[in-house]
N, C-alpha and C positions, 0 to 999 in steps of 0.2 A: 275476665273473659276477653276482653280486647286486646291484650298484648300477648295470648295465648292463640286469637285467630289472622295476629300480626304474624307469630312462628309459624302457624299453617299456611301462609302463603308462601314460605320457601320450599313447602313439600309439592303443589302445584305448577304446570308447565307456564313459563313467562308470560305468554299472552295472557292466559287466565288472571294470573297474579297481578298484571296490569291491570286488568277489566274490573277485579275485586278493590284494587285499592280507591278507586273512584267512589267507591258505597261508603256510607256511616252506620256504626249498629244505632240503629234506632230501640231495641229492645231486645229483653231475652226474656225465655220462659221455661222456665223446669217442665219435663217434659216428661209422664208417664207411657212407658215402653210396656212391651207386650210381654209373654208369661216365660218366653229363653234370658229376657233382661231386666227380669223384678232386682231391685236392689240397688242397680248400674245409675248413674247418673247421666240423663239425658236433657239436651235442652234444644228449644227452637229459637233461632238468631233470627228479628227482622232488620233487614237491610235495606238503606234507602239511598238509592242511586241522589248525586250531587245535582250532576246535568238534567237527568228528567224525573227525576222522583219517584220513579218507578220503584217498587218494593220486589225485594227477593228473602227469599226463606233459608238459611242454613240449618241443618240440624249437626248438632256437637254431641257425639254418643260416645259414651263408656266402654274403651273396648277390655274383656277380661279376658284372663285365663283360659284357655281351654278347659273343657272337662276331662279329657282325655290326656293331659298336661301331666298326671304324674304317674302315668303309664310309658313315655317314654323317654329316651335321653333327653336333657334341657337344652333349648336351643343357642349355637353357638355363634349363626352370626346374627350381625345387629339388625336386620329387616325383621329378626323374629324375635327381638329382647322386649319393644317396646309395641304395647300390646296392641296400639289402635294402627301403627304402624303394619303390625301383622295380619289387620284384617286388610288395611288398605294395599296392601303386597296381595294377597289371596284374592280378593276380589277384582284388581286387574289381571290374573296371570287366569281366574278362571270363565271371566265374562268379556266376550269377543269386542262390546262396545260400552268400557266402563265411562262412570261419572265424568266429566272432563274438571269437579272440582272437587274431588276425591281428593283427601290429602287427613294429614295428623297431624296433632298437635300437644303438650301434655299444659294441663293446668292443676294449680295447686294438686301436684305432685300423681295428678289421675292420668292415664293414655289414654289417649279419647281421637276420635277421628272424626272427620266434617266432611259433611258431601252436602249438595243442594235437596233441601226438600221438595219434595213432588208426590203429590199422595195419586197416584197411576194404576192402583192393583187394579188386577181383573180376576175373573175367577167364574169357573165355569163349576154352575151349582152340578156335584157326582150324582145327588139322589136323580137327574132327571135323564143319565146316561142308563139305558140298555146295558144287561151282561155282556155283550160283546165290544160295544160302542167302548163300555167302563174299561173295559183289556185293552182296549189299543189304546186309549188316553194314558194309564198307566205305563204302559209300552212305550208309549212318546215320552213321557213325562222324564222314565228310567234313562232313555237313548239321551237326553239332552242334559240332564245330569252329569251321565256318565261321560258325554264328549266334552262337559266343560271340565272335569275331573281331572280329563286324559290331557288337557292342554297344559297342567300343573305339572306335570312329571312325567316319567318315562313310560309313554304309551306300552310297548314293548312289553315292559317289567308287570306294565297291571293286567295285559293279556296273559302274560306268563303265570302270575297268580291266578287267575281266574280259570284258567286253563281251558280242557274241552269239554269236561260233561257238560250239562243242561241241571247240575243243583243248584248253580248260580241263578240263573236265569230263571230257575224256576221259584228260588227263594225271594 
């Protein structure tokens, strides 16, 4: 596990990679994920800073294959060969303010990728939204999807598929 989050620092920006090498892994833990990555091997890294001791959390997650993966051509360059590489590609091209210790790495022979853990969710219970209220949180929810989508590829091209009726919109 250590010389596999030794290779993950050359996929993170310099300053980072400096700030990270100051920590020691103090511990790991296999780490049960949620029901899109039963089977994937997850783990949480405690890290304990030299200087002040302060502890930091990595989690090291399994990234797989796409499901959709033998529906189309196989991918030809290397940001999409190695797989934890391919989410950490996809998840800055489609979130405006990604992890800043976002990065991959492979260990005994898995592609896996490391970001900082931070358990953050929020979530806004649907049973207590109104029919009306419920449509535009939906609405929202679709618009912010759909602009982070539009930031991966050629805006243009996904308007042009999607065209002008309202089936879209309405499915």
């Amino acid at each position: 596990m250590v010389d596999g989050l030794k290779a993950y620092l050359q996929t993170i920006a310099g300053e980072w990679h400096m700030m990270l090498e100051r920590y020691d892994v103090a511990d790991v833990a296999y780490r049960v994920v949620g029901i899109g990555s039963v089977g994937t091997h997850a783990y949480l890294v405690l890290m304990i800073g030299r200087a002040q001791g302060g502890p930091l959390f990595m989690q090291v997650k399994e990234g797989i294959v796409p499901t959709a993966a033998p529906f189309v051509p196989p991918p030809m360059d290397e940001p999409y060969r190695h797989q934890g590489r391919r989410v950490v590609h996809g998840q800055r091209l489609m979130q405006t303010s990604s992890d800043t210790l976002l990065g991959w790495t492979t260990i005994s022979g898995r592609d896996l990728y490391v970001r900082q853990m931070k358990q953050i969710r929020g979530s806004i219970p649907v049973d207590w939204l109104p029919g009306a209220t419920f449509d535009y949180y939906a609405w929202y929810l679709g618009l912010l999807l759909g602009r982070a989508h539009a930031r991966t590829s050629d805006a243009a091209l996904i308007a042009g598929y999607c065209g002008n009726s309202d089936k879209l919109d309405a499915a």
